[in-house]
C-alpha positions in Angstrom: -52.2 -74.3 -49.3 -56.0 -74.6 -49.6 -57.7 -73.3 -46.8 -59.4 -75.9 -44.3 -63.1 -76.4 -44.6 -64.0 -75.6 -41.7 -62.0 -72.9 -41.0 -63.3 -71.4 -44.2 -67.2 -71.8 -42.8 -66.6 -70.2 -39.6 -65.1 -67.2 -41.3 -67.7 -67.2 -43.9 -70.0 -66.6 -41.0 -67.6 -64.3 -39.2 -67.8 -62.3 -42.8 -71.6 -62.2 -42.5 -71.5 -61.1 -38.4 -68.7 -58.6 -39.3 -71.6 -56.7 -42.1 -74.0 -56.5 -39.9 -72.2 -55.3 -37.1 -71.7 -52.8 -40.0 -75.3 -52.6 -40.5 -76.5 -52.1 -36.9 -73.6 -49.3 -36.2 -75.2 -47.3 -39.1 -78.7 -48.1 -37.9 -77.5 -46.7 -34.6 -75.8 -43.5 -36.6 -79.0 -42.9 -38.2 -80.7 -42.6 -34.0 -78.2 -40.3 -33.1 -78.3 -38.3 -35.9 -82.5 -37.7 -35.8 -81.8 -36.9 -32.4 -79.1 -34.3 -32.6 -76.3 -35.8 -31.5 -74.6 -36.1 -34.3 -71.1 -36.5 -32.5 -71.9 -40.0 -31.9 -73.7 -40.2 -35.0 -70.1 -39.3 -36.4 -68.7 -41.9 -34.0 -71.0 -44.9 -35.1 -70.5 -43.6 -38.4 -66.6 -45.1 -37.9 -67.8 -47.8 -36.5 -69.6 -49.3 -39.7 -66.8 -48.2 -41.8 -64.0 -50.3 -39.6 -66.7 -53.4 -39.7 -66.9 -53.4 -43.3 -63.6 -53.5 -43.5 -62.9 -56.2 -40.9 -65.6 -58.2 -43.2 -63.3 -57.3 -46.4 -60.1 -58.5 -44.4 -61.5 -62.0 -44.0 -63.3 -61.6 -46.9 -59.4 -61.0 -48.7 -58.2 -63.7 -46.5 -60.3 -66.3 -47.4 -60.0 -65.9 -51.0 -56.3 -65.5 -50.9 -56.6 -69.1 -49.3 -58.0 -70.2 -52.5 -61.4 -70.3 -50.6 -64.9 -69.8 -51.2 -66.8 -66.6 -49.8 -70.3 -67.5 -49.2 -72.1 -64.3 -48.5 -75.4 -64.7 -46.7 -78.2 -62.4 -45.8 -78.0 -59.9 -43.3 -80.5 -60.2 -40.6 -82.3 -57.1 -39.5 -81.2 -55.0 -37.0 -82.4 -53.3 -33.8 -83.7 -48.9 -35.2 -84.0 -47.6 -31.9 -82.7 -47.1 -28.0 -84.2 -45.8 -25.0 -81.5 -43.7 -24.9 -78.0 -42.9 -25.8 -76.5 -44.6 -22.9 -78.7 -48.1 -23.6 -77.4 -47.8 -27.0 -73.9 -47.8 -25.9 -74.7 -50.6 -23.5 -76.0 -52.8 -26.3 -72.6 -51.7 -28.3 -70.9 -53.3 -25.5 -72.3 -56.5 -25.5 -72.5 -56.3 -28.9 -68.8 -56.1 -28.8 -68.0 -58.7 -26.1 -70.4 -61.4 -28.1 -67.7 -60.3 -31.5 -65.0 -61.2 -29.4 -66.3 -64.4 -28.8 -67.1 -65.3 -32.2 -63.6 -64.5 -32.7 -62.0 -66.4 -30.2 -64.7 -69.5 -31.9 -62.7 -68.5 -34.8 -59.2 -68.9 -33.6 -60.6 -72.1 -31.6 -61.4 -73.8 -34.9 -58.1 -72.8 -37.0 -56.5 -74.0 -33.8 -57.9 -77.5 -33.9 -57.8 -78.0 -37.6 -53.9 -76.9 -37.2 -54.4 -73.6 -39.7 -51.7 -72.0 -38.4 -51.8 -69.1 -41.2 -55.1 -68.3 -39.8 -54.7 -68.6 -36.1 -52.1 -65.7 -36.9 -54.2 -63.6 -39.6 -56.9 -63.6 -36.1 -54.3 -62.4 -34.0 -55.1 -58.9 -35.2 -58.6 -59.4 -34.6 -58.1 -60.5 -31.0 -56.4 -57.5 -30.1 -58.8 -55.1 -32.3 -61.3 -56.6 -30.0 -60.1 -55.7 -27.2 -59.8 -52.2 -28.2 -63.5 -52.5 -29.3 -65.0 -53.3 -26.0 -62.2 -50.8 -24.3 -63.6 -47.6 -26.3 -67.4 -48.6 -25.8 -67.0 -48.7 -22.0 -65.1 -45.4 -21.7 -67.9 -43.9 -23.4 -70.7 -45.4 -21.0 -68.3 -44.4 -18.0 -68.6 -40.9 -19.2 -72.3 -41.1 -19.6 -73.0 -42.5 -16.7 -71.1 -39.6 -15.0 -72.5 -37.3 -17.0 -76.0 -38.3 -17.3 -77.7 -37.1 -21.0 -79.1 -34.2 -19.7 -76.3 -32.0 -18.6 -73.5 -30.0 -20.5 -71.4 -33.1 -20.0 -73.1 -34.9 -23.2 -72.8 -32.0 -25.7 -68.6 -31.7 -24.5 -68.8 -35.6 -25.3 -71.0 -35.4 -28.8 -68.7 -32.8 -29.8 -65.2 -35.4 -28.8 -67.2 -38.4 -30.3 -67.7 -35.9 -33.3 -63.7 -35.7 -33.9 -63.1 -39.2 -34.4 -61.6 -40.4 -38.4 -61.4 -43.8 -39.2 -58.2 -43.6 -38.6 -58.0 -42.8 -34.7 
């Protein structure tokens, strides 16, 4: 079955969000890593891999839908922080205003009665919530911490670890 016009626009622009989410985790990689931390250079790193592949997931999705992917330009991201915590902060909201745009997604293949997708979200939902769950544990740590103190290098050298598959 064709998938519904509307559901296909809304994850058209969920395809565009989910790039440059990509595009502003690398801008924030690049930060760290002119600032020595390259731990959580390594971590946002991760980040803009698993949001370019959440945009090729829809991306897939739509197309095996028999749908149209409309790719659109990317607007231009924020370069720089005040510091590594207010970076983290805006990776949290940045994350919480994903999750809505999900939820608008699952909303609309709700109401149009795409059931197919409304499942195929699912996963998204629940990445989501994983999302906002990793950014705040780093923020609780920094915030502990402070950026000053041995506390920052123990966690640049944990962010440092992580694999796209974590």
């Amino acid at each position: 079955m064709k998938i519904n016009k509307k559901v296909e626009e809304v994850l058209n622009k969920q395809v565009n969000a989910e790039f440059w989410s990509a595009y502003l985790y690398l801008s924030m990689a690049a930060w760290s890593e002119s600032r020595g931390f390259k731990g959580f250079a390594n971590w946002m790193r991760v980040q803009f891999h698993e949001e370019t592949s959440h945009a090729l997931k829809i991306y897939e999705y739509i197309i095996s839908r028999s749908g149209e992917v409309k790719l659109k330009p990317i607007e231009p991201v924020d370069t720089s922080w005040e510091s590594l915590l207010h970076m983290l902060e805006e990776t949290y909201k940045h994350e919480c205003k994903v999750t809505e745009m999900i939820n608008n997604c699952y909303e609309v293949a709700l109401a149009e009665k795409d059931y197919a997708t409304t499942t195929m979200l699912q996963w998204f939902i629940e990445e989501q919530i994983e999302e906002e769950s990793n950014a705040l544990e780093i923020i609780d740590v920094l915030k502990v911490t402070g950026e000053k103190s041995g506390g920052i290098f123990y966690l640049d050298k944990k962010l440092g670890k992580r694999t796209l598959n974590d």
